[in-house]
C-alpha positions as CSV (number, residue, x, y, z in Angstrom):
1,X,43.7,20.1,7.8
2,X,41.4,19.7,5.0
3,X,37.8,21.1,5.2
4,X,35.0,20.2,3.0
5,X,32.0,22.4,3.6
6,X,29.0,23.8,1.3
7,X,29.3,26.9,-0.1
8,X,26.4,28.1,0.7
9,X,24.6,27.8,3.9
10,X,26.3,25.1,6.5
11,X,22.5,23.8,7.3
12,X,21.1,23.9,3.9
13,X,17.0,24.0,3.9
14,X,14.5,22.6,1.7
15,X,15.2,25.6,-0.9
16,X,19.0,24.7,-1.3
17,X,18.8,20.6,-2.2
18,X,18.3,21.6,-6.0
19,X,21.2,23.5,-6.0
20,X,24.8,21.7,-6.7
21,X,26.7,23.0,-3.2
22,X,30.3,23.4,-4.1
23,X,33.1,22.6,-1.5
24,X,36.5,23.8,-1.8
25,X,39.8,22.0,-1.5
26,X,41.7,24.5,0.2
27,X,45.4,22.5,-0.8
28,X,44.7,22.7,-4.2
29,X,42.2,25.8,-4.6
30,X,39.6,23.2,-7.3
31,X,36.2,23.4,-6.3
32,X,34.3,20.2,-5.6
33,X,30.9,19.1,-6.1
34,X,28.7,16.2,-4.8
35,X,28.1,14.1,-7.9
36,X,25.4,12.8,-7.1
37,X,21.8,13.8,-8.6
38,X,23.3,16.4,-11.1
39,X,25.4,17.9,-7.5
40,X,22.4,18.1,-5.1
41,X,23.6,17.3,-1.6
42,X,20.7,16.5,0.7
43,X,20.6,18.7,3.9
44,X,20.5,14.9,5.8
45,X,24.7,15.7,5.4
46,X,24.9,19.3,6.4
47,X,28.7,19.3,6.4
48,X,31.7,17.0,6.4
49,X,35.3,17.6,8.0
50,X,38.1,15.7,6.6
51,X,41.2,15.5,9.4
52,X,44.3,14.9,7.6
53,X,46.2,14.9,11.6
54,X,45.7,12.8,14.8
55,X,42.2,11.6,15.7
56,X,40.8,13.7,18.3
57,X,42.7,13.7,21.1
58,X,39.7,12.8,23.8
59,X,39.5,9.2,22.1
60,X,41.9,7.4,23.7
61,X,41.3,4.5,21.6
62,X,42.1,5.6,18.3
63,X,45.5,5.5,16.6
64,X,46.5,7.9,14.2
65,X,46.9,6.0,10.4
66,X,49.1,7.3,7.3
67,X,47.1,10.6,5.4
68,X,45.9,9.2,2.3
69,X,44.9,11.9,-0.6
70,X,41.2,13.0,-0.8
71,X,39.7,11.9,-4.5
72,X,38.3,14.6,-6.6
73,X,34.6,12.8,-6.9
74,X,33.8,12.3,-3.2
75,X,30.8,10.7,-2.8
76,X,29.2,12.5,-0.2
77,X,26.0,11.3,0.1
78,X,24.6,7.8,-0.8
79,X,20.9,6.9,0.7
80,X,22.1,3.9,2.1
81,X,22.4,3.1,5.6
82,X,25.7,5.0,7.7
83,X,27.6,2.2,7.0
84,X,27.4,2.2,3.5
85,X,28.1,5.7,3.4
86,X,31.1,4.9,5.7
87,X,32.4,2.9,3.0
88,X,32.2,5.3,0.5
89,X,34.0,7.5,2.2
90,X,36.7,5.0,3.3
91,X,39.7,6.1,1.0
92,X,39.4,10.2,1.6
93,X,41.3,10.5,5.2
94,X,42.8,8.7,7.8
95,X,40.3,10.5,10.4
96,X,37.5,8.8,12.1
97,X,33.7,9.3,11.3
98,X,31.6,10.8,13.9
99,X,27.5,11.1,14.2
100,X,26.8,14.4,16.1
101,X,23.2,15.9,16.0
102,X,21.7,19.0,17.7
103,X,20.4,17.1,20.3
104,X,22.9,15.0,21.3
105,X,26.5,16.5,20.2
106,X,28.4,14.2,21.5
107,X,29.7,11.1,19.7
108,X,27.2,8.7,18.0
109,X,23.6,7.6,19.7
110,X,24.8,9.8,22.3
111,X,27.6,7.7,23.7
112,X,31.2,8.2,24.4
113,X,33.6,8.3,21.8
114,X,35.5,5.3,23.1
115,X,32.3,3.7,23.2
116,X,31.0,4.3,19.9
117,X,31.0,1.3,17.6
118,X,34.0,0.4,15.7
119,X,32.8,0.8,12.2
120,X,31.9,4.9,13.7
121,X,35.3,5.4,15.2
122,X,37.5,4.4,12.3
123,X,36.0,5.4,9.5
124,X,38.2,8.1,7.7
125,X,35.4,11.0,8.0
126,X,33.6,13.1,10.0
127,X,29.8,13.6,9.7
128,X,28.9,16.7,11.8
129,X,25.2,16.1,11.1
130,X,22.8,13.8,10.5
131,X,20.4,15.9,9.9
132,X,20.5,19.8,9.2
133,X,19.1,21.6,11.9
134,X,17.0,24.2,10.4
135,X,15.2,21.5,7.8
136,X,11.9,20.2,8.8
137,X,11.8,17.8,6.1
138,X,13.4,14.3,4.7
139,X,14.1,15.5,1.1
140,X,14.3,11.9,0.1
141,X,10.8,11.3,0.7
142,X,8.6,11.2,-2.4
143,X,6.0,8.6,-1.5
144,X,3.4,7.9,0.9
145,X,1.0,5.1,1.5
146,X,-2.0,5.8,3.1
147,X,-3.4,2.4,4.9
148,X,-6.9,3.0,4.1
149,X,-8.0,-0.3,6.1
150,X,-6.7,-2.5,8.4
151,X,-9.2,-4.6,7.6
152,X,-9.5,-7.5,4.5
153,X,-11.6,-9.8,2.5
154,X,-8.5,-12.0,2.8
155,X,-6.3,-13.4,5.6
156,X,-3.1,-14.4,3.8
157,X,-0.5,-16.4,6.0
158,X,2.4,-14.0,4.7
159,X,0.8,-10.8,5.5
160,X,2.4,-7.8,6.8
161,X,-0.6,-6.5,8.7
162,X,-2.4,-9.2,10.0
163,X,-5.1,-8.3,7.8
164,X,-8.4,-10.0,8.2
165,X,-12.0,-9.3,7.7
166,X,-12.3,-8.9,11.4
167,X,-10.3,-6.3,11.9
168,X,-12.4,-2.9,11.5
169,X,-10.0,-0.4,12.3
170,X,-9.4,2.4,9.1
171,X,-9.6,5.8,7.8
172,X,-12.8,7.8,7.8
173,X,-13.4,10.1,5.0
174,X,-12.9,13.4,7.4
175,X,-9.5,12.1,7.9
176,X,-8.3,11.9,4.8
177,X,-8.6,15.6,3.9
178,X,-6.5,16.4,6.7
179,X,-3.7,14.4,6.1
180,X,-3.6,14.6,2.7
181,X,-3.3,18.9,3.6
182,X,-0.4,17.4,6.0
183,X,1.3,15.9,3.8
184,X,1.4,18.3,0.8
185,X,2.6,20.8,3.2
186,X,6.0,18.8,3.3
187,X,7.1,19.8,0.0
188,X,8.5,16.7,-0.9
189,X,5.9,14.0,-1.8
190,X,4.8,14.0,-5.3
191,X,2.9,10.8,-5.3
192,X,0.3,8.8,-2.7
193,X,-1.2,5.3,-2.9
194,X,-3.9,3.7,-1.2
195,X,-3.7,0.5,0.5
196,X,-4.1,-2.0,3.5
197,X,-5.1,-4.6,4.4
198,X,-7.9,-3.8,1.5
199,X,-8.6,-0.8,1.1
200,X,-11.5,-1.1,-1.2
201,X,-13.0,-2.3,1.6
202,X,-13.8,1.4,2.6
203,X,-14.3,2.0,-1.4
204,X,-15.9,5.7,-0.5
205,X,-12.8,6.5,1.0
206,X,-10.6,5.4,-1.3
207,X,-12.7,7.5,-3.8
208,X,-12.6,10.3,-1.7
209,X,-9.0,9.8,-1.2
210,X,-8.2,9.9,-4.9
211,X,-10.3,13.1,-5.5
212,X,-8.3,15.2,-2.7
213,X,-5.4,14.3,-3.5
214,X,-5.5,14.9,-7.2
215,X,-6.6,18.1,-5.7
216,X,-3.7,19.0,-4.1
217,X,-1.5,18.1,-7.6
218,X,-0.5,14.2,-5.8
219,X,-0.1,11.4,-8.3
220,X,-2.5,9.3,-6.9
221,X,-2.5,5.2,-7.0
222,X,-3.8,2.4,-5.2
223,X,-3.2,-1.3,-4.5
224,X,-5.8,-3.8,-4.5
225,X,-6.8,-7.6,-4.4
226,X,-9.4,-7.6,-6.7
227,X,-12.1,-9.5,-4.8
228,X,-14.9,-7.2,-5.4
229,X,-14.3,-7.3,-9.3
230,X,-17.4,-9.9,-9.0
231,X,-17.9,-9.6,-13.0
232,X,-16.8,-7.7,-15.6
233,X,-19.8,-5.4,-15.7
234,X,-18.7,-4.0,-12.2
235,X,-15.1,-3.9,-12.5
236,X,-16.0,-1.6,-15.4
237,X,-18.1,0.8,-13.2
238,X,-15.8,0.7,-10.6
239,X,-12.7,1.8,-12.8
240,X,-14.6,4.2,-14.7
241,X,-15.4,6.0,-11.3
242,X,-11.9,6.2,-10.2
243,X,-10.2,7.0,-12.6
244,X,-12.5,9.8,-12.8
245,X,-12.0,10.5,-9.0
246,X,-7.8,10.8,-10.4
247,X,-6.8,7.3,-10.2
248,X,-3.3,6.9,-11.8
249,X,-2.4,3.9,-11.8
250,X,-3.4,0.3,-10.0
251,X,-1.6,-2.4,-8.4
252,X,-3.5,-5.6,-8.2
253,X,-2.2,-8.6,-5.7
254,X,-2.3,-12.5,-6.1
255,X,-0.2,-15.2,-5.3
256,X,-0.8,-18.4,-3.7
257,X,-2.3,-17.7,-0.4
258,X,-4.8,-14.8,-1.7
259,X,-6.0,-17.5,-4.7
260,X,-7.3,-19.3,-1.9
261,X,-10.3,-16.2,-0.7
262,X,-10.0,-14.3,-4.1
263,X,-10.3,-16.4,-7.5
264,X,-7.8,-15.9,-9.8
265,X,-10.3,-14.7,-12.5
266,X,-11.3,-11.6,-11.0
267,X,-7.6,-10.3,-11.2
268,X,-7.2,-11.4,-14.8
269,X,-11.0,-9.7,-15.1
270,X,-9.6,-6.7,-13.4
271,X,-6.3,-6.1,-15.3
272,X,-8.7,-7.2,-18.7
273,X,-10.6,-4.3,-17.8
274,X,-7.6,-1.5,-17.1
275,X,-6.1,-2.3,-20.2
276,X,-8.9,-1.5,-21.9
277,X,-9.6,1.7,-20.1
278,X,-5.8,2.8,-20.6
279,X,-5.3,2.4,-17.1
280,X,-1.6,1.7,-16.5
281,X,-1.9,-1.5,-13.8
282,X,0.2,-4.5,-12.9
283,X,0.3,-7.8,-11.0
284,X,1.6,-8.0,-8.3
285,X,2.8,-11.5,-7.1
286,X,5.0,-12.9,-4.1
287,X,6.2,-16.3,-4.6
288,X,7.9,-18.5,-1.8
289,X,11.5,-17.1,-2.1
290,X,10.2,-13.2,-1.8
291,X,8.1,-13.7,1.5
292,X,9.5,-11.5,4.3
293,X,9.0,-13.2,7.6
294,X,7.3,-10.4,9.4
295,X,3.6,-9.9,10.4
296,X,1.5,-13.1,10.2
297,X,4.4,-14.7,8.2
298,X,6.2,-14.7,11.2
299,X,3.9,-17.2,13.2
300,X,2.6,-19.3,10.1
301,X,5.8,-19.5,7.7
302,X,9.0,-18.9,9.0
303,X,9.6,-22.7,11.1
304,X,9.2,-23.9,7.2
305,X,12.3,-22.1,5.6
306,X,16.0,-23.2,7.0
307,X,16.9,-21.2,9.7
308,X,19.7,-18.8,10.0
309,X,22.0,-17.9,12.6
310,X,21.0,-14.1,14.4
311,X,24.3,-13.0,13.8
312,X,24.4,-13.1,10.3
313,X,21.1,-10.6,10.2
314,X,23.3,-7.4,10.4
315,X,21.8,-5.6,8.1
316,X,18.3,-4.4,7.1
317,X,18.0,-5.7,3.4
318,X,14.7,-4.1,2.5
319,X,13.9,-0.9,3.9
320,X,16.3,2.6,3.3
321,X,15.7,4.2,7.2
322,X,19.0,6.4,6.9
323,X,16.9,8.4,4.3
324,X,13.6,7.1,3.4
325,X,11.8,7.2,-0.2
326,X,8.2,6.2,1.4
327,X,6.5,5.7,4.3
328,X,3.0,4.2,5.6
329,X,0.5,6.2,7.1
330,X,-2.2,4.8,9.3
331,X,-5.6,5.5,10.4
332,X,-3.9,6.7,13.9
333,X,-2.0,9.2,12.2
334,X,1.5,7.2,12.6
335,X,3.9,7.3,9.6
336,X,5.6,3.8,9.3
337,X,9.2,3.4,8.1
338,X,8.1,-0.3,8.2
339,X,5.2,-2.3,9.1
340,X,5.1,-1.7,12.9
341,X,8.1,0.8,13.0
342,X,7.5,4.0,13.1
343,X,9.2,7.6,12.4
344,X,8.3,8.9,15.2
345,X,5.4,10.7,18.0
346,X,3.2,13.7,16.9
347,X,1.7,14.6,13.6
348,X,2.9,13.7,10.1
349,X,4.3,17.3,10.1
350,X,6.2,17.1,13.8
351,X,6.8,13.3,13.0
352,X,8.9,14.5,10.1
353,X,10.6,17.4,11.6
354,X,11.8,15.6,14.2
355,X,13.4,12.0,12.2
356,X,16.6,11.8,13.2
357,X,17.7,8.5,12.3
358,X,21.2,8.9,14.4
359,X,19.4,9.4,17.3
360,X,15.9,7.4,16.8
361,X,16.3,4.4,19.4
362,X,15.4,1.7,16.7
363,X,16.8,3.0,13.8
364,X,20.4,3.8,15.2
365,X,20.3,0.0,16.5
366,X,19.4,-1.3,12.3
367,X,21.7,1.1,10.9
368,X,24.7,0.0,13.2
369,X,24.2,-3.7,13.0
370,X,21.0,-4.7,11.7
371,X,18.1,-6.9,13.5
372,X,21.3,-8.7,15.4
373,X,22.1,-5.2,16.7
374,X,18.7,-4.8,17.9
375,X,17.8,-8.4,19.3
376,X,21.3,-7.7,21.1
377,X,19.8,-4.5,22.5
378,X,16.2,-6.2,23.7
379,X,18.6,-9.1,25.3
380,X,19.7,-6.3,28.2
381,X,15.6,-5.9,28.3
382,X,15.6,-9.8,28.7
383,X,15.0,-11.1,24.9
384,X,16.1,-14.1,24.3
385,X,18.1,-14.7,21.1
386,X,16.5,-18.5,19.6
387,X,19.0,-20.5,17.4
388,X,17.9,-19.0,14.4
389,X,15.5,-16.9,12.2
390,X,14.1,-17.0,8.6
391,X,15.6,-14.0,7.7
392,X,16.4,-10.4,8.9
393,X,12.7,-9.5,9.1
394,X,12.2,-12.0,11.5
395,X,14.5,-11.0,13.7
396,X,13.7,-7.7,13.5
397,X,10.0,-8.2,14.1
398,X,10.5,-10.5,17.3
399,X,13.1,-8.1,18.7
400,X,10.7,-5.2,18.0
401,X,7.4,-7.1,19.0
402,X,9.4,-7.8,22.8
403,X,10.1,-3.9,23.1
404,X,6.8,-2.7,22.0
405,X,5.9,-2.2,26.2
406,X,9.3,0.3,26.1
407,X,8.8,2.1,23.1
408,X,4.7,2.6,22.5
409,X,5.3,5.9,20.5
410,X,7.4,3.9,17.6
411,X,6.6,0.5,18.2
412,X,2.7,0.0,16.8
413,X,0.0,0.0,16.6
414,X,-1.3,-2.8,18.2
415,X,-2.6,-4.3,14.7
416,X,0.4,-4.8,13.4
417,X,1.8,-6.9,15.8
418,X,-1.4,-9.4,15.4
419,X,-3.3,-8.5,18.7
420,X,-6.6,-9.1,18.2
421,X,-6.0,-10.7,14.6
422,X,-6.0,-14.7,15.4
């Protein structure tokens, strides 16, 4: 048998994932490395066994294949989804791959081997961990959004949120501070950005906001639709005051359905304005063909695309949950994988600590087969699959909108699945 484990610690913690953890080929005696990022390995993969014999015996299912040679550059970490990183693995060993986490040792989501999806039981690995258990972190997180406002001048039909300028919900300035101290105590986030609906709606946060986190050595940002940049004499006032409050850069939105609230001359007027204050800044613009049907888009735009069948939606095309870059944070204090979708109960601290995407009831489902997974999981909760969907999004969002009721701790808020919003 062939063994691949880290040098060093078998649970590396935050302090190890600069390092390059060598493994050792015990056939051959040649050390290896994980090539990716310069050799970090990311504690998310504490340890991989590769089984050069006969699957484990307690899966009855599984057939023992012809030993193939383990390549000297094994991949073993990619931050795609577990079935990516099946694949990548798929020409080291004829064993299987298996999900086990501190919590629930035994086979993947819990479930008996010979019950474990087929994609699990054959792939030619084992994965001991999804997560190491002495780390209280997600190294891969960098970024975090904080959704200053629920709220908006605008009510665009392909928004995420819902926003409108009835909704009031947002953060208060004595929030921020505390979050902000939350989330530089993860050790991982080196840049923030405010957003919403509109944030500059609450423009005293968002100044507040900039100053704190600046404060705490974040690269701070913000997105914005440009609707109070009334002239250029206040745009100028307004930019001059946060940059000075640490603003780093700003992301400005129009497209066709906020050009109908927000003139297209205040953006031009805005960006005019950051380019002559030095202030890095950039359009942002969704055209028809980059609309993703969740949210509002949902109910307004998705009967006007061609629909596809729910079984070809098997995979989440947007969002990285295996190992997430960024994440949302509300006024409620929920972090957001996606709109609606959250990491999980408690503070942003415990919320963290706790992500274990093997074992997270929504996640596993999108990792294993996408929004059809999922819709196939809220159809024994009595979903009903329709003929077809604008795209994986949409699925996803009516599958997770039905199972809000069994899942209120990572299914929510209630703003962004429209209640109250229409």
């Amino acid at each position: 048998m062939t063994n691949l484990t880290p040098s060093a610690s078998p649970h590396p913690g935050p302090s190890a994932l600069h390092s390059a953890p060598a493994v050792s080929n015990r056939e051959t005696g040649s050390p290896w490395t994980c090539p990716d990022s310069g050799g970090s390995c990311p504690s998310f993969v504490d340890s991989v066994s590769l089984d050069s014999h006969t699957p484990d015996s307690t899966d009855p299912d599984l057939k023992p294949q012809t030993p193939r040679p383990v390549p000297p550059a094994l991949r073993l970490f990619d931050s795609s989804p577990l079935r990516v990183l099946a694949q990548r693995l798929h020409c080291a060993d004829p064993s299987y791959l298996r999900v086990d986490t501190p919590r629930r040792p035994i086979g993947h989501r819990g479930l008996p081997t010979s019950r474990t999806p087929a994609w699990l039981r054959t792939a030619p690995c084992r994965i001991v961990s999804c997560r190491a258990e002495e780390s209280s972190v997600i190294p891969s997180l960098t970024g975090l959004h904080f959704l200053i406002a629920y709220g908006c001048s605008a009510e665009c039909d392909h928004c995420f949120l819902w926003g409108t300028p009835r909704k009031q919900a947002g953060m208060a300035v004595a929030q921020v501070e505390a979050f902000l101290d939350q989330v530089a105590s993860l050790g991982t986030v080196t840049g923030v950005c405010a957003e919403g609906g509109e944030s500059f709606t609450r423009y005293d946060v968002v100044l507040h906001f900039l100053r704190e986190a600046t404060k705490r050595g974040l690269n701070a940002s913000a997105l914005t639709n440009a609707s109070w940049a009334t002239s250029r004499e206040v745009a100028e006032q307004c930019l001059a005051e946060l940059m000075a409050a640490g603003l780093t850069s700003l992301g400005v939105s129009t497209d066709e359905w906020h050009r109908t609230v927000v003139p297209v001359e205040r953006v031009d007027t805005l960006l005019a304005v950051c380019e002559a204050a030095g202030l890095a800044a950039n359009r942002m613009e969704t055209q028809r063909e980059g609309v993703m049907y969740r949210g509002r888009a949902a109910e307004r735009l998705a009967h006007l695309v061609p629909a596809k069948p729910a079984c070809e939606l098997a995979r989440c095309p947007h969002e990285t949950l295996a190992a997430p870059a960024r994440v949302h944070l509300d006024c409620y204090g929920r972090l957001h994988l996606c709109q609606g979708l959250c990491l999980g109960a408690g503070g942003i601290t415990q919320a963290v600590a706790d992500y274990d995407p093997a074992t997270h009831p929504i996640v596993s489902l999108l990792l294993e087969g996408g929004p059809y997974a999922l819709a196939q999981f809220a159809t024994s909760r009595g979903f009903k699959i329709q003929g077809g969907y604008a795209d994986a999004c949409h699925l996803c969002y009516r599958a997770r909108e039905f199972l809000r009721a069994g899942f209120p701790e990572l299914l929510g808020p209630d703003e962004m699945y429209g209640d109250g919003s229409e």
